[in-house]
N, C-alpha and C positions, 0 to 999 in steps of 0.2 A: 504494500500500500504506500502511494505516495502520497506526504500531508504539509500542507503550508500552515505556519503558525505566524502570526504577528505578536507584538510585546511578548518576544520569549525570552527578553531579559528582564523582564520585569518580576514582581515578587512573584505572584502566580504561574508565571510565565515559564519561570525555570524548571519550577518541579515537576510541570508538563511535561517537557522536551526532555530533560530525566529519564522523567517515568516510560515514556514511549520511546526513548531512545534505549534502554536498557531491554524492553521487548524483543528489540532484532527483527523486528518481522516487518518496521517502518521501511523508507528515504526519508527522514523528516528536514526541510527548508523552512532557515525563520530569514523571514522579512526584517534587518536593522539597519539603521540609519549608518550605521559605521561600524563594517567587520572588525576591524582591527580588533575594536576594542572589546568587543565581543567575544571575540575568537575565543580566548583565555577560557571563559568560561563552561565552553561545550568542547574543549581543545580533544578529551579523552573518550569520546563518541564520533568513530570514522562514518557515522548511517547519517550524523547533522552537516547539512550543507547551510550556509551562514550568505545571504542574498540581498544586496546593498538597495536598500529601498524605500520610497516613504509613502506610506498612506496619501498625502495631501501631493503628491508631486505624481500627475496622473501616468508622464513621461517613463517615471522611471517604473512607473506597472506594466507597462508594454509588453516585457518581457517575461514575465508571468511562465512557472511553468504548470503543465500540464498536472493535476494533483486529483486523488481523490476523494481529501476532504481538508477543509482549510478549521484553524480554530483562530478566531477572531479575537483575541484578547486585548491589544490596542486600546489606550483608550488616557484622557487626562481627565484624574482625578480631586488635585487639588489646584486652586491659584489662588493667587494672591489679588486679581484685581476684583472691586466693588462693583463696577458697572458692567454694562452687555450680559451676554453669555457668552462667558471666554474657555469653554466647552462644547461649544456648539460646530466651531470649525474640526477638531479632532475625531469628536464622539460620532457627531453627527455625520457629517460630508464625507470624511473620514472612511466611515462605513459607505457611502454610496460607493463611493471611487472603488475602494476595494472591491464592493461586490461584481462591477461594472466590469473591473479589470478581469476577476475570477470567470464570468461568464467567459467572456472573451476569448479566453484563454484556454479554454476549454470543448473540447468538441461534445461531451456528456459532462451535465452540470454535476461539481462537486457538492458536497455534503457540507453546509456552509454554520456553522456554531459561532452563534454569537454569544459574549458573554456581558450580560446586561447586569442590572440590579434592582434591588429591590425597592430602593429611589426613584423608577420611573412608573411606579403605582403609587407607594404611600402618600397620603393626601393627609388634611388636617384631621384630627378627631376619628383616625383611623384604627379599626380592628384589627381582627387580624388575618391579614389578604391572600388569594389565594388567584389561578390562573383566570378565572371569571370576576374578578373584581375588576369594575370599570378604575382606570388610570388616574390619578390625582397629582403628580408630582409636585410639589412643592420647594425643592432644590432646584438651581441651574444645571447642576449636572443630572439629574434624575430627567429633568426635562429633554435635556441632550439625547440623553440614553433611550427615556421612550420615541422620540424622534425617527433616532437610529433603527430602532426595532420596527416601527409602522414602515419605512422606507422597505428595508427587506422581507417585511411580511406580504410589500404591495409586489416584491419583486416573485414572492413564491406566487402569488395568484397572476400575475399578469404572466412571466415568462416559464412558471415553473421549477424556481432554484431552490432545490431543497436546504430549508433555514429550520434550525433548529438554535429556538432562545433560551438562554439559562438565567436566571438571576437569582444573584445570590444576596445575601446582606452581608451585613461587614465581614472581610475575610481576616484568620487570624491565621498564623502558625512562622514555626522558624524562618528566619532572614528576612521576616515583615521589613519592611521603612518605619525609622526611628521615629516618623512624626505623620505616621500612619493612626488610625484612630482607634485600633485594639492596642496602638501601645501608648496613648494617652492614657485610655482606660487603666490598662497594669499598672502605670505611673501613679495615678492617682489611688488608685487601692494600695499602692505601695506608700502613700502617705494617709492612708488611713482616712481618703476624704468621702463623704457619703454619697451615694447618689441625688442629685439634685430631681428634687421633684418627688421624693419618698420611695421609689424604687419597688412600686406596687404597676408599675406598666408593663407590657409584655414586650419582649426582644429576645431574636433570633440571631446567632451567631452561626460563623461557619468555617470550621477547619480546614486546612488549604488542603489537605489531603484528602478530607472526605469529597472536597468540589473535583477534586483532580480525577476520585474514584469514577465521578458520574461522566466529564469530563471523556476516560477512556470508555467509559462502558457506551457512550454513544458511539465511540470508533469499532467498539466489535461488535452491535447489532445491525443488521442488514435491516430490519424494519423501525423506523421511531413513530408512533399512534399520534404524537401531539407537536404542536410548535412552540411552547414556551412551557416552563416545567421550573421550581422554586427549587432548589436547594439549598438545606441548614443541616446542621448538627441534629437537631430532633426537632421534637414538640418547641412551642414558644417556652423560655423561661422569664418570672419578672424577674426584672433586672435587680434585686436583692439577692436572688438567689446567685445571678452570675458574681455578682461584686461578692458573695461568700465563696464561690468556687475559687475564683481566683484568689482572694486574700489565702487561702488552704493552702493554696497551691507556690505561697510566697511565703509563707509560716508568721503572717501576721495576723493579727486580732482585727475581729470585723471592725469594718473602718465607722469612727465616732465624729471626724470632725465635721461639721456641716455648712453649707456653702451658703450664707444668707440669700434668702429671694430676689433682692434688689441688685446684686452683684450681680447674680447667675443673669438676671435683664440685662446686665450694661455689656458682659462678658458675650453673648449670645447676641449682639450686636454688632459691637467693635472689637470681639476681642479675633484672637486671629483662627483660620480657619479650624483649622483641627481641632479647638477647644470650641469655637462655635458648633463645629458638627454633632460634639460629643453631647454638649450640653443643648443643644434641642431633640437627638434622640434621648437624653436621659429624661425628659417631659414629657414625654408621648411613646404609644406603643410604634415598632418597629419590628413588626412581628409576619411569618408566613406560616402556611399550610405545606408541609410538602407530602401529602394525602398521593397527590400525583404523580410524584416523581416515586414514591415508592412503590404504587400499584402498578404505574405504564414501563419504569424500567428496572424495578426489581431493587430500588435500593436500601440499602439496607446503611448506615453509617459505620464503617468500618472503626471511626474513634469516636468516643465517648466525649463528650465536653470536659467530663475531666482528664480526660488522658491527654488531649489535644493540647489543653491549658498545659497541663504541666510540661509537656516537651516543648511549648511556647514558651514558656518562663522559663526552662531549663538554660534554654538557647541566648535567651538575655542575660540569664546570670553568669554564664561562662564567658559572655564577654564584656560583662560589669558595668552593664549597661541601665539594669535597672536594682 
């Protein structure tokens, strides 16, 4: 099988091209803006061919090779600027080009996975969502995301490109980004500070391993039943019980200090983004069903939220980072 991956240096990204690369049974091609320096990291895998290229520069998709299924992981997650939608060019367009380029490129449409989030439904005063819950986004980048996803779901109806959406909520596990928002999270349980907003909402987290399981298991089924499909670690947990798993998993005592109301406003405001994201999901549920992905492809979570936490934490204390 040959597979094109985009952002496969990225944190999710790696464990991918790993995991499928240690199969033997791939060709796998990532799409990066600059081999060089990529190289390093997939150097010990002869099956990864490393293909100089940018989503946004249609020029250099031209050359596209011929694949049997692409995983679309690409994508920008955090910035810094207050105005526009400065997610919109990547997430969004991003994804046409790709897809446009993949047809193309192609004499039989590949099997096209896109990895979306759970950002491009949750809406205000939200339950807890699942693959028929009409879209709400309320972030810039959620908005980006669902965008992206109506784009290639018009492409499976109009041209026939088999799209398969995944979305996940926060992803956690080793070699996260330091200023990624599961490791605010452990920062902040590591100072013992409470969840804002009483920590009686419902939120779903998701182990980069267990996403990676679903991930390959779409690469070895010949049939997929659905086009967009939730995966989490399990059931929704309120977020009191995550801030105990984790504090367990750091050997500290439930966190007591509490974040007056009036700060958690100004912070969720102006404060900067990774602590705005944290502290408006710790206000509201951020929660899915994965009802679906477990009946239609069998999944099962191969880690446990506590297992996962703890080889997450493991991985920051060895390098003293939290």
């Amino acid at each position: 099988m040959r597979i094109l991956i985009t952002g496969g240096t990225g944190f999710i990204g790696r464990f991918l091209v790993r995991k499928l690369a240690k199969g033997r049974d791939a060709q796998i091609f990532c799409l990066v803006r600059r081999p060089a320096q990529a190289r390093e990291k997939f150097k010990k895998y002869d099956n990864v061919e490393l293909i100089k290229g940018d989503i946004l520069d249609s020029t250099s998709l031209e050359s596209l090779p011929e694949v049997d299924l692409v995983y679309h992981l690409a994508g920008k997650v955090h910035s810094k600027e207050k105005k526009g939608n400065p997610y919109y060019e990547l997430n969004t367009e991003g994804t046409r080009f790709l897809a446009q380029a993949v047809m193309q490129s192609s004499r039989i449409y590949s099997r096209f996975v896109f990895l979306s989030s759970i950002a491009a439904v949750v809406g205000r005063n939200c339950g807890v969502v699942n693959e028929n819950t009409p879209p709400d986004p309320v972030t810039r980048y959620g908005k980006s995301k669902l965008e992206a996803e109506n784009i290639l779901l018009d492409f499976k109806r109009r041209y026939g490109l088999p799209v398969i959406i995944v979305r996940a909520p926060l992803v956690y596990g080793p070699e996260d980004n330091f200023f990624s928002g599961a490791f605010l999270l452990f920062k902040m349980v590591k100072r013992r500070i409470k969840p804002v907003g009483g920590g009686k909402n419902l939120v779903s987290l998701c182990y980069v391993e267990n996403l990676i399981f679903v991930l390959e298991k779409i690469k070895n089924l010949k049939k997929i039943p659905g086009n967009i499909y939730f995966v989490a670690d399990d059931d929704p947990y309120p977020l009191e019980r995550w801030i105990e798993i984790i504090a367990r998993a750091q050997g500290v005592s439930f966190p007591f200090i509490g974040i007056p109301e009036f700060l958690a406003d100004i912070f969720s405001k102006i404060g900067p983004h990774g602590i705005r994201k944290i502290i408006n999901q710790m206000r509201s549920n951020w929660a899915c069903d994965i009802t679906r992905v477990r009946k239609e492809l069998g999944y099962s979570p191969p880690y446990t939220p506590e297992e996962g936490i703890k080889k997450t934490i493991s991985w920051f204390k060895e390098r003293g980072i939290i």
